[in-house]
N, CA and C of each residue as an Amber inpcrd file, in Angstrom:
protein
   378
   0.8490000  -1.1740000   0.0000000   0.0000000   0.0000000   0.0000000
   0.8970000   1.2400000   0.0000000   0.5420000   2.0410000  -0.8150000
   1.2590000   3.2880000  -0.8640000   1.0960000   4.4330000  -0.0470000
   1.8540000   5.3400000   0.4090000   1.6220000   6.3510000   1.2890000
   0.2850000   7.1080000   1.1930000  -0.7430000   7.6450000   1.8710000
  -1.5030000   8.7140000   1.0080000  -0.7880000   9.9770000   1.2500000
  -1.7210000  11.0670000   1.1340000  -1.5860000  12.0800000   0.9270000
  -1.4570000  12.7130000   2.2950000  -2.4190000  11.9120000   2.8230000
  -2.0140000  12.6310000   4.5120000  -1.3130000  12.4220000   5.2470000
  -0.7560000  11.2960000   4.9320000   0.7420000  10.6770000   5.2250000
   1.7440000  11.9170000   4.9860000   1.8880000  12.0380000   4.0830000
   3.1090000  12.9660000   3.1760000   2.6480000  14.5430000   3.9250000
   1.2390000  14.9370000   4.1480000   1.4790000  16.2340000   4.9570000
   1.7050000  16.3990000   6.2620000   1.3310000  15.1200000   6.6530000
   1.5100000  14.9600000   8.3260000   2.7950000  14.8090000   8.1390000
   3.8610000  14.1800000   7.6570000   5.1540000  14.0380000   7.9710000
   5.8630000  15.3810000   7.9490000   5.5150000  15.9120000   6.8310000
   5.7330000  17.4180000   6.5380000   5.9730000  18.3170000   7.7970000
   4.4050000  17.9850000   8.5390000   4.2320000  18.9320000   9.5420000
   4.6210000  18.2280000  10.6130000   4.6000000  16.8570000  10.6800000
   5.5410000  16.6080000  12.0950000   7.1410000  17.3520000  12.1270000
   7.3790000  17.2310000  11.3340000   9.3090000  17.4510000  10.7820000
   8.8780000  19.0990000  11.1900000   7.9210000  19.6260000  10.6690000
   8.0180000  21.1900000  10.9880000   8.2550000  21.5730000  12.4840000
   7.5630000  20.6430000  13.3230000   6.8410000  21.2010000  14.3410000
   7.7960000  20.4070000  15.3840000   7.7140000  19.4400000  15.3690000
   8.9450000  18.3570000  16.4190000  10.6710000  18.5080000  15.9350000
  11.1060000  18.5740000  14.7550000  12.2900000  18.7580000  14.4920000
  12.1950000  17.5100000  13.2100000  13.2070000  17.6070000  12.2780000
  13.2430000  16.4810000  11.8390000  14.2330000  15.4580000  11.7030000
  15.1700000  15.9950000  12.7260000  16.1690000  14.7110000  13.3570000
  15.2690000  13.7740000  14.4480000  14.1230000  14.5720000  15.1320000
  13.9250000  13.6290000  16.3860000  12.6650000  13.0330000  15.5690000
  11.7100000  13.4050000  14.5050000  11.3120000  12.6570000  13.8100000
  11.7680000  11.4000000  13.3820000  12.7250000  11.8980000  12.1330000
  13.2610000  10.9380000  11.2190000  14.0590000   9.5130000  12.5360000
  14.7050000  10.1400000  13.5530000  15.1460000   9.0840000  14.0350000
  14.1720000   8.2180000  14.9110000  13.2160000   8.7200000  15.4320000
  11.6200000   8.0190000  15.6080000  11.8120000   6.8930000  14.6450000
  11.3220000   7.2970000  13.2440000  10.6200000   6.1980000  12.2470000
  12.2540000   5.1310000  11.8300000  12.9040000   6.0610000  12.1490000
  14.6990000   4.9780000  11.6300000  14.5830000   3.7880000  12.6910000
  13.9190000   4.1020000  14.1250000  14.2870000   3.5530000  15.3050000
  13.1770000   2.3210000  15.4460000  11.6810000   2.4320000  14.7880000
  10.9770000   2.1350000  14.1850000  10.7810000   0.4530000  13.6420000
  10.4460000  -0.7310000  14.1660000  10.4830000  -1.9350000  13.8530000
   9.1280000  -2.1310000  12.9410000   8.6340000  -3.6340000  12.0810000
   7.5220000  -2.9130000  11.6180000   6.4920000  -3.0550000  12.2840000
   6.4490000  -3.8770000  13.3940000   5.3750000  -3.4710000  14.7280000
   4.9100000  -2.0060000  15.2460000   6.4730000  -1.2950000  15.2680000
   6.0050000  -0.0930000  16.0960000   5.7490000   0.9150000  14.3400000
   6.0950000   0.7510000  13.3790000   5.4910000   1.1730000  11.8090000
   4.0570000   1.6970000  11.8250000   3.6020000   0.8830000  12.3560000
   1.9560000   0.8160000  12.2490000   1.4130000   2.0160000  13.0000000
   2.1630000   2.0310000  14.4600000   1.7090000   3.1790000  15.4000000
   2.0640000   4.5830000  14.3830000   3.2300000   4.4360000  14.1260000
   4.2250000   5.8040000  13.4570000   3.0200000   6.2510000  11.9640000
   3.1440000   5.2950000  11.5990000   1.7940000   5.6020000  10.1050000
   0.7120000   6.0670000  10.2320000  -0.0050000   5.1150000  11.6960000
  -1.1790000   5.9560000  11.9910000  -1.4300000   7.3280000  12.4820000
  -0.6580000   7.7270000  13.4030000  -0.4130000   9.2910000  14.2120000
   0.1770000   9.9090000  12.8930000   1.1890000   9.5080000  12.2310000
   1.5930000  10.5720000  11.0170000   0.2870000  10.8030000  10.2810000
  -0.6430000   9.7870000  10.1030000  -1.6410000  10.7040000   8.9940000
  -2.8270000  11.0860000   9.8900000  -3.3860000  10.7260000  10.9700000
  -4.2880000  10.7110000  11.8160000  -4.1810000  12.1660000  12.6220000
  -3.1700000  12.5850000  13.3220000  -2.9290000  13.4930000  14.3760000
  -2.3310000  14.5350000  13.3270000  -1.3230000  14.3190000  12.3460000
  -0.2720000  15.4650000  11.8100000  -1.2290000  15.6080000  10.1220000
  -1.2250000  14.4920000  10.1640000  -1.9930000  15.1610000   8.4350000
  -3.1140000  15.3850000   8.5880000  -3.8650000  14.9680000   9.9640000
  -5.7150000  15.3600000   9.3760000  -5.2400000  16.5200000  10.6890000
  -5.4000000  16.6420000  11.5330000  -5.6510000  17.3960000  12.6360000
  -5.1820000  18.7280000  12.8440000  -3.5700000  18.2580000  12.7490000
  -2.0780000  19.4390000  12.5280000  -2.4550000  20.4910000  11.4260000
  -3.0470000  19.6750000  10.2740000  -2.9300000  20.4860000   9.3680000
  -4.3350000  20.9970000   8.4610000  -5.2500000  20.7540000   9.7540000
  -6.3790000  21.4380000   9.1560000  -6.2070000  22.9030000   9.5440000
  -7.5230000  23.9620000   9.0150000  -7.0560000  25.3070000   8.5880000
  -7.4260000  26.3230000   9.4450000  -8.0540000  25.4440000  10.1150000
  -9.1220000  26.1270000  11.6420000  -8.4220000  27.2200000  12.6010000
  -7.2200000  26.4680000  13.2210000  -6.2810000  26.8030000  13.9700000
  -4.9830000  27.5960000  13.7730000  -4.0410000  27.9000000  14.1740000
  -3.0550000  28.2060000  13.5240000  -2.1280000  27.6530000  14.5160000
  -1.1370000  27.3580000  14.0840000  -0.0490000  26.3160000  14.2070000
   0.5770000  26.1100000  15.8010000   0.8810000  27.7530000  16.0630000
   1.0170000  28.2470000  17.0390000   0.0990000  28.1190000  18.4070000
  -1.5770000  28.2050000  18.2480000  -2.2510000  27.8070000  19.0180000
  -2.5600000  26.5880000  19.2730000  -2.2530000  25.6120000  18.1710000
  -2.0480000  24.2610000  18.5280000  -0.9840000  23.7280000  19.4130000
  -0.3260000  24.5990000  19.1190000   1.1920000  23.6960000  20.4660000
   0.7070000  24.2590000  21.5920000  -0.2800000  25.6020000  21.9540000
  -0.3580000  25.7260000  22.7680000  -1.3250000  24.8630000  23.6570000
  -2.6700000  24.7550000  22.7150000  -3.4920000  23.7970000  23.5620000
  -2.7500000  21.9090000  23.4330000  -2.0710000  21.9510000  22.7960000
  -1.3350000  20.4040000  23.1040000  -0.5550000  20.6300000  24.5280000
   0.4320000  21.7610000  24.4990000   0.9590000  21.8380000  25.5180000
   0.1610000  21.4640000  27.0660000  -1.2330000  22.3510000  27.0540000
  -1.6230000  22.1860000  28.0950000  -2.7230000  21.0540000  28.3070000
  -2.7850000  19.9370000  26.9660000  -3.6950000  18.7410000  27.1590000
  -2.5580000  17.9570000  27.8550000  -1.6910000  17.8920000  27.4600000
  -0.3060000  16.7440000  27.3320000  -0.2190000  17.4140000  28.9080000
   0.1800000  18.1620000  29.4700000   0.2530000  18.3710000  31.1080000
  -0.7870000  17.8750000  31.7830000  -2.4010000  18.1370000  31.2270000
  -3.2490000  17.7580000  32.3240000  -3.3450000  16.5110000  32.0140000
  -3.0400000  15.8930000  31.3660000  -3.5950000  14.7200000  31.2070000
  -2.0700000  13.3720000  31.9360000  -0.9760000  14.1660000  32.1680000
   0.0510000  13.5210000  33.1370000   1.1390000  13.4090000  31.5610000
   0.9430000  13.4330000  30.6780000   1.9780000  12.8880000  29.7760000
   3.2770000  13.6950000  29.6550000   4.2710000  13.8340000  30.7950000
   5.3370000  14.2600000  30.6920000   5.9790000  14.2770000  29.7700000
   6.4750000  13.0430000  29.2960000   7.7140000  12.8900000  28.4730000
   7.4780000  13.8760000  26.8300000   6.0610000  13.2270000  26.6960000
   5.7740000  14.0920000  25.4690000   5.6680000  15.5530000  25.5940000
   5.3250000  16.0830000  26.4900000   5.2030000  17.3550000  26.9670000
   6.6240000  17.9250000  26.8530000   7.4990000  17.2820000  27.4250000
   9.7320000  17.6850000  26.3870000   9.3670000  17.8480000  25.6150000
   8.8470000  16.9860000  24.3610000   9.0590000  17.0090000  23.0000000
   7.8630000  18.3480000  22.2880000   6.7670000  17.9140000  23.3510000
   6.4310000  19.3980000  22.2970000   6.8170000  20.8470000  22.7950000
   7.2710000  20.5850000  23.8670000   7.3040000  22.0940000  24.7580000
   8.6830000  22.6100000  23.6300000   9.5250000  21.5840000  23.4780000
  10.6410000  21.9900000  21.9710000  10.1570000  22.0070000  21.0560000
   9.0270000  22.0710000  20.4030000   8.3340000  22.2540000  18.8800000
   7.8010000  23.4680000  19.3300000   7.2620000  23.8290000  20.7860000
   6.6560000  25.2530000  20.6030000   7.8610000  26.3910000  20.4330000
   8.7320000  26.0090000  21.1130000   9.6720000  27.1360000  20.9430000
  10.4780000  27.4990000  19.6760000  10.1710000  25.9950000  19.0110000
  10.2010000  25.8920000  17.6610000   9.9000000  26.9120000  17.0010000
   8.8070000  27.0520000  17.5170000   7.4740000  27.2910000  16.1660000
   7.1200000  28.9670000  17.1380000   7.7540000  29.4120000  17.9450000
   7.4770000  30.9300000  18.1810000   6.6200000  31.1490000  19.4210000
   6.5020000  29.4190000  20.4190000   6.2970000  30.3710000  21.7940000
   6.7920000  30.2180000  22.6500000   7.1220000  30.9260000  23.6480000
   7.9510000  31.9220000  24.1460000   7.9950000  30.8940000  25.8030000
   9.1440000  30.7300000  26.1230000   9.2420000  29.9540000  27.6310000
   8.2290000  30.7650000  28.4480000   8.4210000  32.5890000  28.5740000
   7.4890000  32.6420000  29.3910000   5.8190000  32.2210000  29.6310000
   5.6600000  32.4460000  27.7630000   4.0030000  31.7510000  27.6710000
   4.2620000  29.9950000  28.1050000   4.6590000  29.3740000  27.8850000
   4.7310000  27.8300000  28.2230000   4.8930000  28.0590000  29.7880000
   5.1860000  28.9530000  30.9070000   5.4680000  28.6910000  32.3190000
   4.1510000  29.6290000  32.3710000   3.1640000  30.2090000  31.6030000
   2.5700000  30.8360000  32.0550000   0.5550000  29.6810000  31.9280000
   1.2360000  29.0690000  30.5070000   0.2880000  27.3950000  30.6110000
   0.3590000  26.6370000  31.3220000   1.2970000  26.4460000  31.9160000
   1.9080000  25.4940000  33.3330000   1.0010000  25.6410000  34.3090000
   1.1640000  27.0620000  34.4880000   0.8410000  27.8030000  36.0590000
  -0.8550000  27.9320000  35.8410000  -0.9580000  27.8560000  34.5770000
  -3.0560000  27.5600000  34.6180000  -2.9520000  26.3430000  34.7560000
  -2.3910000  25.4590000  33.9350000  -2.4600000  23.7390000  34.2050000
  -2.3110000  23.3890000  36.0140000  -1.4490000  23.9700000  36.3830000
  -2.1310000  23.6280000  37.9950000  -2.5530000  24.2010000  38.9230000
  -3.3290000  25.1210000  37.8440000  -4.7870000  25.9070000  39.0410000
  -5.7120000  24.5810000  38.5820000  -5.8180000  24.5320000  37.3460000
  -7.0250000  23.3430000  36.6230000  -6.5840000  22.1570000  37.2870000
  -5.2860000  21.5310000  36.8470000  -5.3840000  20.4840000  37.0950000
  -4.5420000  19.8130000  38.4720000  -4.5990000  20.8250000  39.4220000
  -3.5120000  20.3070000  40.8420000  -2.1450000  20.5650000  40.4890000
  -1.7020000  21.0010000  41.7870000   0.0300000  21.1920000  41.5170000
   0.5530000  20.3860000  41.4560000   0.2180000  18.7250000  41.7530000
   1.4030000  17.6320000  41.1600000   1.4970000  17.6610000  39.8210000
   0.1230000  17.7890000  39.4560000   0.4270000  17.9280000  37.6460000
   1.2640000  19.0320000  37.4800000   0.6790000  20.2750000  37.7140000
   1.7540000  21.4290000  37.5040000   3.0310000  21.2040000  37.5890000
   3.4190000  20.8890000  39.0580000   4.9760000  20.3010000  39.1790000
   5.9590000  19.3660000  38.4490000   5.0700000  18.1910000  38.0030000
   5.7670000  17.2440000  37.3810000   5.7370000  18.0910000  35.6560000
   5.2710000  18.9730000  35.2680000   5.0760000  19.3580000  34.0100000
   6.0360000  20.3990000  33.9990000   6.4020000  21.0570000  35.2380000
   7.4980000  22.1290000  35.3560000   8.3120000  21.2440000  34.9130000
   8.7070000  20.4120000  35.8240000  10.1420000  19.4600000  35.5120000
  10.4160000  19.3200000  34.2740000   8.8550000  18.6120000  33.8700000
   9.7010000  17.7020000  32.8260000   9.3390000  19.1260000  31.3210000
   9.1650000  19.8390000  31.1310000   9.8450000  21.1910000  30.7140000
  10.8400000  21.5960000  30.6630000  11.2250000  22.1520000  31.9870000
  12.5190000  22.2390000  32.3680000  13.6940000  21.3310000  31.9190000
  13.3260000  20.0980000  31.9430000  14.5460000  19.0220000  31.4650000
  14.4460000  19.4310000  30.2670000  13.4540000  19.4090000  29.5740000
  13.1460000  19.3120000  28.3740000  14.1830000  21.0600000  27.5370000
  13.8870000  22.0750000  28.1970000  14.4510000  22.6990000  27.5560000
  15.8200000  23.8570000  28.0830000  15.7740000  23.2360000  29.3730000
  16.8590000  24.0140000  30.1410000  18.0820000  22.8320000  30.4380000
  17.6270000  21.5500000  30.4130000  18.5520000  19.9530000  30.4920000
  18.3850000  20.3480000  32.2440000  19.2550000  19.3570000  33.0960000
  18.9800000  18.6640000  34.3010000  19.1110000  20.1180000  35.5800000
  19.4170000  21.0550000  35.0270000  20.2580000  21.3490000  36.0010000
  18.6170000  22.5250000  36.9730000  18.8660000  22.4400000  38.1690000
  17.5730000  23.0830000  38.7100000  17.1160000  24.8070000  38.3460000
């Protein structure tokens, strides 16, 4: 089966938005078990979702930013909190989504989302 089309824009816009070293080495790293996951989110999340016309690019990392915190998903929360700064927003707006994420969602969430931010774009050091 051949790629579609939303394949090819979602990859587009993952590579835009995540980087496309930490992409490309994703799908390099990639067995064809974990293929299936990588194919589906590339056309599902990045080609239908990413790149519909509703939103603008920028307000999407922002409300990812603050789903991916309330919802506990640290690790991913590194990876996009580096696509927002990517893509033009600003550490103080990301500590300023934080600090609503744990009025909304409790300060352990808040806290563990500082951290793993912080690792994410300052590395280990406090």
């Amino acid at each position: 089966m051949s790629k579609s089309e939303l394949y090819s824009t979602g990859l587009n816009m993952r590579r835009e938005v995540l980087g496309r070293e930490y992409v490309d080495a994703g799908l390099a790293a990639s067995d064809d078990f974990m293929m299936g996951f990588q194919d589906a989110v590339t056309e599902l999340a990045w080609g239908y979702s990413w790149s519909r016309p509703g939103l603008d690019r920028r307000t999407r990392l922002v409300l990812t930013l603050g789903i991916l915190a309330g919802l506990g998903r640290y690790d991913e929360l590194g990876i996009y909190a580096q696509g927002a700064v990517r893509n033009g927003v600003t550490v103080d707006e990301i500590k300023e989504i934080l600090i609503h994420v744990a009025s909304y969602c409790g300060t352990p969430a808040g806290r563990q989302s500082f951290l793993a931010v912080h690792a994410a774009l300052f590395g280990d050091r406090d």
